[in-house]
PyMOL Python script that loads the backbone (N, CA, C, O; Angstrom):
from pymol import cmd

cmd.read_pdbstr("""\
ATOM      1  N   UNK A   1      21.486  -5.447  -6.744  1.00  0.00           N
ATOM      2  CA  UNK A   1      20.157  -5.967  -6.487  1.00  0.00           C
ATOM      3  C   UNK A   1      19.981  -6.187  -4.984  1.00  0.00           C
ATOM      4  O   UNK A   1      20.803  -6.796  -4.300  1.00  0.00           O
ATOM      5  N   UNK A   2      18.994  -5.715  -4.580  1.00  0.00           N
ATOM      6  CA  UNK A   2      18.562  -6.317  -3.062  1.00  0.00           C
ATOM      7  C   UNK A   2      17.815  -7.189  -2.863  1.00  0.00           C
ATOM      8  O   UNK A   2      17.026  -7.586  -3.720  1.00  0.00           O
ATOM      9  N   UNK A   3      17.917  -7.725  -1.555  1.00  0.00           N
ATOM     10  CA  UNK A   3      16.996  -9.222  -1.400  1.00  0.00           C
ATOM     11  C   UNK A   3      16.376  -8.515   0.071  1.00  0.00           C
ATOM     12  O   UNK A   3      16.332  -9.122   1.142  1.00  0.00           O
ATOM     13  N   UNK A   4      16.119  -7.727  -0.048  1.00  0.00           N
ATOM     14  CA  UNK A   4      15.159  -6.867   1.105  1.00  0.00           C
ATOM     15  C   UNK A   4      13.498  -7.385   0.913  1.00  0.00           C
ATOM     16  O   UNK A   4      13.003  -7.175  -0.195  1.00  0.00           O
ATOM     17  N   UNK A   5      12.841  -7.897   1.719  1.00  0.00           N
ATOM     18  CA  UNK A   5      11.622  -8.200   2.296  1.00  0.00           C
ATOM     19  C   UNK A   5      10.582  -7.392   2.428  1.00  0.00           C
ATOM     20  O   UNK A   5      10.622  -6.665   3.420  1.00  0.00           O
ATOM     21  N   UNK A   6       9.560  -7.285   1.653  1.00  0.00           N
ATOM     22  CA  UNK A   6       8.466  -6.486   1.538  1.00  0.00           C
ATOM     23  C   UNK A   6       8.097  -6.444   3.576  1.00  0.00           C
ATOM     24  O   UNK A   6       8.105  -7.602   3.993  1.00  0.00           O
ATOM     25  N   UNK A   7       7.897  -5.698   4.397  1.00  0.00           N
ATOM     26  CA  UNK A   7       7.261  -5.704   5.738  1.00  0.00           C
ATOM     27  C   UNK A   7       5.833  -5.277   5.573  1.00  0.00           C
ATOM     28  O   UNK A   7       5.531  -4.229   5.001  1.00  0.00           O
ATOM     29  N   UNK A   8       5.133  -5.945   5.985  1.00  0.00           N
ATOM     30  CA  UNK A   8       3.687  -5.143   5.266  1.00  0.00           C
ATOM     31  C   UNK A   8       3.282  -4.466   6.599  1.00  0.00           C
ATOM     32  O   UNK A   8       3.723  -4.735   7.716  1.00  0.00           O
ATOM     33  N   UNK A   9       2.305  -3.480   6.248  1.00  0.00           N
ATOM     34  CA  UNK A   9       1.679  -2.731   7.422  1.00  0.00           C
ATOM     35  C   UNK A   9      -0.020  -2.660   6.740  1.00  0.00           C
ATOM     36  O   UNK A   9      -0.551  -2.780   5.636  1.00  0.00           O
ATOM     37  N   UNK A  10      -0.388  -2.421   8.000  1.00  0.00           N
ATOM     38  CA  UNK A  10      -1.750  -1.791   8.013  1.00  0.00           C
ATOM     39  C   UNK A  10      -2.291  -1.066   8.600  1.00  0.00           C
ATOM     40  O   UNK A  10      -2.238  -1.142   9.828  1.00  0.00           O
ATOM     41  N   UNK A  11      -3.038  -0.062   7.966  1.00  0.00           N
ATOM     42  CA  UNK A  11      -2.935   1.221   8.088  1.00  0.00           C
ATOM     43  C   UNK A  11      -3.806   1.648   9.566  1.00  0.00           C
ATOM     44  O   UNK A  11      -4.885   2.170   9.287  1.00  0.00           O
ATOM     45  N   UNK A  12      -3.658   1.578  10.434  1.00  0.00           N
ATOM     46  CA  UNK A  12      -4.919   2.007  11.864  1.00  0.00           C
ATOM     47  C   UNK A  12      -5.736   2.832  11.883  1.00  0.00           C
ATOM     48  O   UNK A  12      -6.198   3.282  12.932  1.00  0.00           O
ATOM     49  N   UNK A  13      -6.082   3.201  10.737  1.00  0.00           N
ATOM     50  CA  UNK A  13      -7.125   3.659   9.982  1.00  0.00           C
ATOM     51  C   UNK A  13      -7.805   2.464   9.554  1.00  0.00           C
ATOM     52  O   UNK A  13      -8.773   2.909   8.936  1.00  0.00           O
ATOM     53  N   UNK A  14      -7.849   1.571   9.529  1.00  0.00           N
ATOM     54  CA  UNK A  14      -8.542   0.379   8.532  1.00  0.00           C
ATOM     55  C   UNK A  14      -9.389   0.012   9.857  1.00  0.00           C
ATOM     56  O   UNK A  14      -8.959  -0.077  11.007  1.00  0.00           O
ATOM     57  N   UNK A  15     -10.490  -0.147   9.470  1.00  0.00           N
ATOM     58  CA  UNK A  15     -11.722  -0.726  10.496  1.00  0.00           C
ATOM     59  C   UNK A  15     -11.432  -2.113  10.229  1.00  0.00           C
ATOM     60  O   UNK A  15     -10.555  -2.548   9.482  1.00  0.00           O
ATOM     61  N   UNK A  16     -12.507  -2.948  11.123  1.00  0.00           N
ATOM     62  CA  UNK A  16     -11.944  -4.167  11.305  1.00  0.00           C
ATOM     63  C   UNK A  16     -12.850  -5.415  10.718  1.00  0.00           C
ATOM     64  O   UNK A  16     -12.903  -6.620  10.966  1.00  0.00           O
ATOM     65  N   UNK A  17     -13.487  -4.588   9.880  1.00  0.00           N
ATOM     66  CA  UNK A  17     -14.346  -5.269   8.811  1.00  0.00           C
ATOM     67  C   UNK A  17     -13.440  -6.120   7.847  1.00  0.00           C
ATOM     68  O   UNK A  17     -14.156  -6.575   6.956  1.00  0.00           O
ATOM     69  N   UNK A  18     -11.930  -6.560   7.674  1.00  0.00           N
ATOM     70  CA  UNK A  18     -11.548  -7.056   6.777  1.00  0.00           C
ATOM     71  C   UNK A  18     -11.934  -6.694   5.247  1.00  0.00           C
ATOM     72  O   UNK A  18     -12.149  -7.361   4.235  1.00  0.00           O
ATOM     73  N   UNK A  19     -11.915  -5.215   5.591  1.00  0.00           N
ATOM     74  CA  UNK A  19     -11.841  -4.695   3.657  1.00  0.00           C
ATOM     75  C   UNK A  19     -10.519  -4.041   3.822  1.00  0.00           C
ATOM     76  O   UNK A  19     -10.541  -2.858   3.481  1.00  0.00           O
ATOM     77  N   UNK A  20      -9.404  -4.466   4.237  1.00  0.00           N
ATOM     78  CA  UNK A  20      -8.139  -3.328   4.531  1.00  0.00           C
ATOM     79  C   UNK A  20      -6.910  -3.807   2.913  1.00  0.00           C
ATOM     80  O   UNK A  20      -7.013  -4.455   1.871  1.00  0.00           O
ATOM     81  N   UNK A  21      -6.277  -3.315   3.344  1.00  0.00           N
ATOM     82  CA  UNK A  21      -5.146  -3.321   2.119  1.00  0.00           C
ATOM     83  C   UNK A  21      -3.828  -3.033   3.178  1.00  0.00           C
ATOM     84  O   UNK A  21      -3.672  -2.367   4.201  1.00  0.00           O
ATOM     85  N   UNK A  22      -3.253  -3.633   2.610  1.00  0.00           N
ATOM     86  CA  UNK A  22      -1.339  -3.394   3.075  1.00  0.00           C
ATOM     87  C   UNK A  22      -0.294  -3.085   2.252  1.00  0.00           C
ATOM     88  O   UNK A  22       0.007  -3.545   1.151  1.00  0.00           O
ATOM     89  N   UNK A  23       0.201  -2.276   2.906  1.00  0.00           N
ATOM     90  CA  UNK A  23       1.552  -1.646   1.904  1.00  0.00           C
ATOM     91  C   UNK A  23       2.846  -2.013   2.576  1.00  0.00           C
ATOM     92  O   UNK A  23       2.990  -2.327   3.758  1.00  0.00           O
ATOM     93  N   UNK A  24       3.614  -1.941   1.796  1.00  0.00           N
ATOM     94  CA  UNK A  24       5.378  -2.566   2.392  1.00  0.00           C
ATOM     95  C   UNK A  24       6.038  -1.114   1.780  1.00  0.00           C
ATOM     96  O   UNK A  24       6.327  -1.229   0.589  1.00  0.00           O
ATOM     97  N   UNK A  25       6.313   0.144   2.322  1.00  0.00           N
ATOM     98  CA  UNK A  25       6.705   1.066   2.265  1.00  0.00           C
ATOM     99  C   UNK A  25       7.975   0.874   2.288  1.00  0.00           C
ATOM    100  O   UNK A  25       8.578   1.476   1.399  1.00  0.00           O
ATOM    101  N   UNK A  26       8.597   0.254   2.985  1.00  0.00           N
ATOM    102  CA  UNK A  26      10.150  -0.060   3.359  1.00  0.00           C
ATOM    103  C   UNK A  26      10.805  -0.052   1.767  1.00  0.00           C
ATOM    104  O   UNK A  26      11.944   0.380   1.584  1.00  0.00           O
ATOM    105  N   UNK A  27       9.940  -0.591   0.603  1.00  0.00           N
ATOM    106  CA  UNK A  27      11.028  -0.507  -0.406  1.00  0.00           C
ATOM    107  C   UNK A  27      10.682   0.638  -1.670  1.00  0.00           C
ATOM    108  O   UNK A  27      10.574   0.460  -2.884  1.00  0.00           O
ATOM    109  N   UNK A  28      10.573   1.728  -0.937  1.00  0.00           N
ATOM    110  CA  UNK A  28      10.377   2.511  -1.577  1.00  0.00           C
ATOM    111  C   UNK A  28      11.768   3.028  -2.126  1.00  0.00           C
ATOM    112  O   UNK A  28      11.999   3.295  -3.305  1.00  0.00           O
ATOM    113  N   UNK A  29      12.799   3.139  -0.895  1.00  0.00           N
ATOM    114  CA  UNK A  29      13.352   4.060  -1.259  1.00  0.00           C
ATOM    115  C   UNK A  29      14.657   3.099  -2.328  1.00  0.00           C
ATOM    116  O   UNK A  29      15.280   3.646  -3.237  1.00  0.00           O
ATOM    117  N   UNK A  30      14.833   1.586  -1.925  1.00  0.00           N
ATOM    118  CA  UNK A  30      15.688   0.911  -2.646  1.00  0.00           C
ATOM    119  C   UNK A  30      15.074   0.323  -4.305  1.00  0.00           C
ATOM    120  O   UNK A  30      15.765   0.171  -5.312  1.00  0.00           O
ATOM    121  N   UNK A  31      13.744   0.102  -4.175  1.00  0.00           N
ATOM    122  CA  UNK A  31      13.288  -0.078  -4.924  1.00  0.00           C
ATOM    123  C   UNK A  31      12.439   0.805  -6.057  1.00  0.00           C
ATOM    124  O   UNK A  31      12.280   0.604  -7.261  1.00  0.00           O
ATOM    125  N   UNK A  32      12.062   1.638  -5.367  1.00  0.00           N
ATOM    126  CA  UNK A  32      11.238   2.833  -6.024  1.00  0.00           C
ATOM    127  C   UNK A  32       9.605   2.417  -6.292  1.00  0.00           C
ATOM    128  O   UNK A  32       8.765   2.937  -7.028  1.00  0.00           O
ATOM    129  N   UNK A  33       9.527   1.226  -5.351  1.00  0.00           N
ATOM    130  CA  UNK A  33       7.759   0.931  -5.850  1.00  0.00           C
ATOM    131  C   UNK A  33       7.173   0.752  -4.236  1.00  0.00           C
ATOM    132  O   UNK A  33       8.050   0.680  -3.375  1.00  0.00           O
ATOM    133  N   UNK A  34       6.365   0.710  -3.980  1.00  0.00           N
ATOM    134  CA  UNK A  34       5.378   0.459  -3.123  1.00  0.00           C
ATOM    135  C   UNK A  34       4.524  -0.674  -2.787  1.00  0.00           C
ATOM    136  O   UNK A  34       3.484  -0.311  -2.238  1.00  0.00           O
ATOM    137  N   UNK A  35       4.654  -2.115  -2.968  1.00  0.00           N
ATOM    138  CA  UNK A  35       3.955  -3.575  -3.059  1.00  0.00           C
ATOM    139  C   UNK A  35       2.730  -2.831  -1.971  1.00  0.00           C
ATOM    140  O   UNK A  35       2.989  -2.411  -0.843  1.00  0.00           O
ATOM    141  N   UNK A  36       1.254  -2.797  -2.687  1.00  0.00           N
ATOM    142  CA  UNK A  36       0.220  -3.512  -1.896  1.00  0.00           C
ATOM    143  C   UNK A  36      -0.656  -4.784  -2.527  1.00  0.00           C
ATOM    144  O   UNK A  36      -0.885  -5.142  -3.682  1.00  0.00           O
ATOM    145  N   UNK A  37      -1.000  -5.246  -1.344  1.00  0.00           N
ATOM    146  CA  UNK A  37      -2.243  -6.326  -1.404  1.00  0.00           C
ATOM    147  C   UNK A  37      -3.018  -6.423  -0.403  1.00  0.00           C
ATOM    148  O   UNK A  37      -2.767  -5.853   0.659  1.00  0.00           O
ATOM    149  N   UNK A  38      -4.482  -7.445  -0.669  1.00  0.00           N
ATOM    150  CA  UNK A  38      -5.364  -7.388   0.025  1.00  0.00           C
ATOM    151  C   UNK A  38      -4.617  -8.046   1.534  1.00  0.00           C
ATOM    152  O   UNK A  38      -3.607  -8.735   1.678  1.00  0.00           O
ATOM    153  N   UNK A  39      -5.529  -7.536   2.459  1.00  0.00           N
ATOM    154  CA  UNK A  39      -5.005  -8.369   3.464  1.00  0.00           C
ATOM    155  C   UNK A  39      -5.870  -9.215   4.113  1.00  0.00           C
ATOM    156  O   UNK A  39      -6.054  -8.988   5.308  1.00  0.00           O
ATOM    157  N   UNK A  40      -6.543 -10.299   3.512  1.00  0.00           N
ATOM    158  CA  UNK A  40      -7.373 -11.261   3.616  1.00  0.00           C
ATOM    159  C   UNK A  40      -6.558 -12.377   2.941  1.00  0.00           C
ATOM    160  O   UNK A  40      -6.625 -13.499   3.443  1.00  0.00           O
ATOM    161  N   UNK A  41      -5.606 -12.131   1.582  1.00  0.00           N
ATOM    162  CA  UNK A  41      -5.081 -12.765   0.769  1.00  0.00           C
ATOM    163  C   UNK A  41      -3.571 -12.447   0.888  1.00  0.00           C
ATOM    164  O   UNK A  41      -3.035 -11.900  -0.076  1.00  0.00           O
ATOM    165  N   UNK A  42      -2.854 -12.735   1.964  1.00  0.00           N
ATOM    166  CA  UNK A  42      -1.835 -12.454   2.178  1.00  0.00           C
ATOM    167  C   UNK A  42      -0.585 -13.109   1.275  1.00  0.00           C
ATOM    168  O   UNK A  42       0.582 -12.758   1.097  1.00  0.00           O
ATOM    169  N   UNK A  43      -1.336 -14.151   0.826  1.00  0.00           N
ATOM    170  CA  UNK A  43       0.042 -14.901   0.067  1.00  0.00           C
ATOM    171  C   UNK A  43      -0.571 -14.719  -1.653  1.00  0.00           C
ATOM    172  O   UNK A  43      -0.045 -15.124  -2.690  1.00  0.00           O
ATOM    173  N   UNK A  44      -1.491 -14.176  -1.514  1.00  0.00           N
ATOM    174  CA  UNK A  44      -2.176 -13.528  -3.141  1.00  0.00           C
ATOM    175  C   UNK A  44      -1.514 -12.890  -4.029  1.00  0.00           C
ATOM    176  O   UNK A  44      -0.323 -12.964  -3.724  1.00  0.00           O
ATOM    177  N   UNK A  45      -1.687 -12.190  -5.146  1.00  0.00           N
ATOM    178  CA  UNK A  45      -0.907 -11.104  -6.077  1.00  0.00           C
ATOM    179  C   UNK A  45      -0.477  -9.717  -5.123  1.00  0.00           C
ATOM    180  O   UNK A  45      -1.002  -9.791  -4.011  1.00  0.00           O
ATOM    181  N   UNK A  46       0.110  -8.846  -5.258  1.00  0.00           N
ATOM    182  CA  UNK A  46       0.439  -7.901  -4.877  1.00  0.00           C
ATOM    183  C   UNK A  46       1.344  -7.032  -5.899  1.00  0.00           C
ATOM    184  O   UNK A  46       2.424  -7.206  -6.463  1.00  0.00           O
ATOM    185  N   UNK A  47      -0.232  -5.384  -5.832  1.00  0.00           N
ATOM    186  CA  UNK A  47       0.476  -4.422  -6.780  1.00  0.00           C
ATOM    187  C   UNK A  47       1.816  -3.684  -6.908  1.00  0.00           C
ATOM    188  O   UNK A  47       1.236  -2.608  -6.755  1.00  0.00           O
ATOM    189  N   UNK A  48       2.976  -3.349  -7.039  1.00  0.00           N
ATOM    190  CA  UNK A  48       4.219  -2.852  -7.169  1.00  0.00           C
ATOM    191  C   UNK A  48       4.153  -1.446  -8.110  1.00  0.00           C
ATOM    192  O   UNK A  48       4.559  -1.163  -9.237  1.00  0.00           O
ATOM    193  N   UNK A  49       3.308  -0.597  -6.874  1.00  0.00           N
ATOM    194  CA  UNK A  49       3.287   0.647  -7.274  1.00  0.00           C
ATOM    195  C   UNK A  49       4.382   1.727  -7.498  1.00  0.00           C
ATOM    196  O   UNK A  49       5.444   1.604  -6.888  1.00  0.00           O
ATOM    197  N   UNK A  50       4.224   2.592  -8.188  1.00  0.00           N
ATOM    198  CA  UNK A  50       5.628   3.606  -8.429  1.00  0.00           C
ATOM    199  C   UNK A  50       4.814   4.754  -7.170  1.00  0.00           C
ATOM    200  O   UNK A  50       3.701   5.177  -6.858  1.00  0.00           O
ATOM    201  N   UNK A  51       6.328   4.857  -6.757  1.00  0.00           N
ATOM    202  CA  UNK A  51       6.518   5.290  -5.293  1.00  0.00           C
ATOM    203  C   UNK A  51       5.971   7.289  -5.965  1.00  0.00           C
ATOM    204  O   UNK A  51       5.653   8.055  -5.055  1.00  0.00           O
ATOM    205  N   UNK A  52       5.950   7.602  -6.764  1.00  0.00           N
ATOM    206  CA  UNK A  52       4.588   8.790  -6.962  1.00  0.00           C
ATOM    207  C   UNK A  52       3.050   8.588  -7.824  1.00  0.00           C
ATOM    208  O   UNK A  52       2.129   9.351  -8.119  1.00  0.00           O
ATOM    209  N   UNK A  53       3.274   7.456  -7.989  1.00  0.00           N
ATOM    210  CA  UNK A  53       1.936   7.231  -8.172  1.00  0.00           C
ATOM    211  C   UNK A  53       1.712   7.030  -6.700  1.00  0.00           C
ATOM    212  O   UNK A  53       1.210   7.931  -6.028  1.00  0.00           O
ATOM    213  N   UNK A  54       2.011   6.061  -6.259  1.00  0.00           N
ATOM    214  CA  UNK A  54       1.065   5.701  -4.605  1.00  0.00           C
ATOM    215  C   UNK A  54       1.189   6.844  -3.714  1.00  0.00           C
ATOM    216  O   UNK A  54       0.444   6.793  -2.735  1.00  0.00           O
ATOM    217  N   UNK A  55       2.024   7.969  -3.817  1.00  0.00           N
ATOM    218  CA  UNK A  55       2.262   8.989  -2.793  1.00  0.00           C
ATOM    219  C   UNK A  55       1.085   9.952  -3.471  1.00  0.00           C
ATOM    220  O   UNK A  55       0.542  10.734  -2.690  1.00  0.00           O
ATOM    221  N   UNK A  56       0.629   9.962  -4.914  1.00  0.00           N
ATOM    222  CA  UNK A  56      -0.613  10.866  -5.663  1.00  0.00           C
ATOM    223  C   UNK A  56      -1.833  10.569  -4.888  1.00  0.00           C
ATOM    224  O   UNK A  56      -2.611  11.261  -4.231  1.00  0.00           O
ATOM    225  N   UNK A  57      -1.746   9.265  -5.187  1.00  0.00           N
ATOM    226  CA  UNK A  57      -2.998   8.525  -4.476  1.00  0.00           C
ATOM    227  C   UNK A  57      -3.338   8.832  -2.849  1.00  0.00           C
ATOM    228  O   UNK A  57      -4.481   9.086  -2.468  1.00  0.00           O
ATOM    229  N   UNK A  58      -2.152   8.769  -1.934  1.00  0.00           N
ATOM    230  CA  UNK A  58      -2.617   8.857  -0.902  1.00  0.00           C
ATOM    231  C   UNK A  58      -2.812  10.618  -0.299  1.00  0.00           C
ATOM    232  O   UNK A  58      -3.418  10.981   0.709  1.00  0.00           O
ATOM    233  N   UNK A  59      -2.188  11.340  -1.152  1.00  0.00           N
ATOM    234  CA  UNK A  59      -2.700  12.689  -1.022  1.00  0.00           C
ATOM    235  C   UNK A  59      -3.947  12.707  -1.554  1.00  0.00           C
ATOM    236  O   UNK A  59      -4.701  13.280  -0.768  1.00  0.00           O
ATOM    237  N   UNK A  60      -4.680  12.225  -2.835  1.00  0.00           N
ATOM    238  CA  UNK A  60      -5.735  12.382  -3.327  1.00  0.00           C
ATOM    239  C   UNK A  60      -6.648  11.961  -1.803  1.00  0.00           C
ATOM    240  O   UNK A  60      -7.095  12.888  -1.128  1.00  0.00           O
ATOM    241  N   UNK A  61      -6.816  10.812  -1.454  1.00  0.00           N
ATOM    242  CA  UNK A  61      -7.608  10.082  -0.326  1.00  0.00           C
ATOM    243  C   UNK A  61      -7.668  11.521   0.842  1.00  0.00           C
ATOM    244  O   UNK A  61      -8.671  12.054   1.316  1.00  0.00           O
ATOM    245  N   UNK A  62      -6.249  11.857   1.054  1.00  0.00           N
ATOM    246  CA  UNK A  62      -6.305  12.949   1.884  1.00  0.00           C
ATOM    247  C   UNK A  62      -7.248  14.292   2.286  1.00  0.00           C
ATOM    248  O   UNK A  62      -7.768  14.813   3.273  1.00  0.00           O
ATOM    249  N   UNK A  63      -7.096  14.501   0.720  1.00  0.00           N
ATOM    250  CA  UNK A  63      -7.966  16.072   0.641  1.00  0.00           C
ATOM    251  C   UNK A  63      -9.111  15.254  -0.173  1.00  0.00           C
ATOM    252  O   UNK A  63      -9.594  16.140  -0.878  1.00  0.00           O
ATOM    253  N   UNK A  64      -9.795  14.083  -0.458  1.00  0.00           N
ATOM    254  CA  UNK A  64     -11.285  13.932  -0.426  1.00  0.00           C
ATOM    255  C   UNK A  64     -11.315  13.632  -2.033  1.00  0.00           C
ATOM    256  O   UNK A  64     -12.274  13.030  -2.518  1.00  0.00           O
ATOM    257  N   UNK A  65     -10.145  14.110  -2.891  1.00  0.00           N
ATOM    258  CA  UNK A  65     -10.635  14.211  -3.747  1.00  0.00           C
ATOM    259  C   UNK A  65     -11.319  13.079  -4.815  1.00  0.00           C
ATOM    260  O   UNK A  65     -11.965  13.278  -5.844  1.00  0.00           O
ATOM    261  N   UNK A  66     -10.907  11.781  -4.139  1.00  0.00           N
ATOM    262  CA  UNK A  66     -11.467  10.526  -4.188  1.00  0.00           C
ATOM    263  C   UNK A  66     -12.971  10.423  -4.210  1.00  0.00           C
ATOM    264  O   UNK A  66     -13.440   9.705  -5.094  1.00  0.00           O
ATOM    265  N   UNK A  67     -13.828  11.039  -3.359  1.00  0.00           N
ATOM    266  CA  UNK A  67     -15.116  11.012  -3.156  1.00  0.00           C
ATOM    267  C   UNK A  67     -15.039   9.776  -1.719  1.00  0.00           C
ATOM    268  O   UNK A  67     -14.166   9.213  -1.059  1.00  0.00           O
ATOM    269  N   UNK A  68     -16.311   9.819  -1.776  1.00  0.00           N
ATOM    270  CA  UNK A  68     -16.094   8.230  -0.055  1.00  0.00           C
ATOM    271  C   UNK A  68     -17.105   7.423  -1.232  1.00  0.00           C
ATOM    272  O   UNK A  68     -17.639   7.935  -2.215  1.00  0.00           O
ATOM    273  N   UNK A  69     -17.169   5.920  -0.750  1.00  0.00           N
ATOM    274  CA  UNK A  69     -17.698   4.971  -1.203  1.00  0.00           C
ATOM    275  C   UNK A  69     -19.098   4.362  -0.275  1.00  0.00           C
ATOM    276  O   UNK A  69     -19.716   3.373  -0.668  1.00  0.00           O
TER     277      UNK A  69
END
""", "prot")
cmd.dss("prot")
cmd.show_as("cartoon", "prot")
cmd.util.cbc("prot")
cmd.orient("prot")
């Protein structure tokens, strides 16, 4: 078991409107998930994504196939 520390980042892509999200990538590779949360709510819930679901997702965002909001 590890006692490794989610590091969160944000992405410099995120405008500065405070609608951003943060990911802790660092435990992907020990853990196999991806923790994001809002980053307004830093001490809030945070999702523990599977490290190809969140890598689907951020290719989807990539090539558009998301649509924009």
């Amino acid at each position: 078991m590890t006692t490794e520390s989610p590091r969160w980042f944000t992405s410099s892509y995120s405008g500065n409107g405070g609608q951003c999200v943060q990911v802790a990538t660092n435990l992907a590779a020990t853990r196999g998930t991806v923790p994001v949360r809002d980053s307004k709510n830093p001490n809030g819930p945070a999702l523990n994504l599977p490290v190809g679901a969140f890598s689907s997702f951020v290719a989807a965002l990539k090539t558009g196939e998301l649509g924009s909001a």
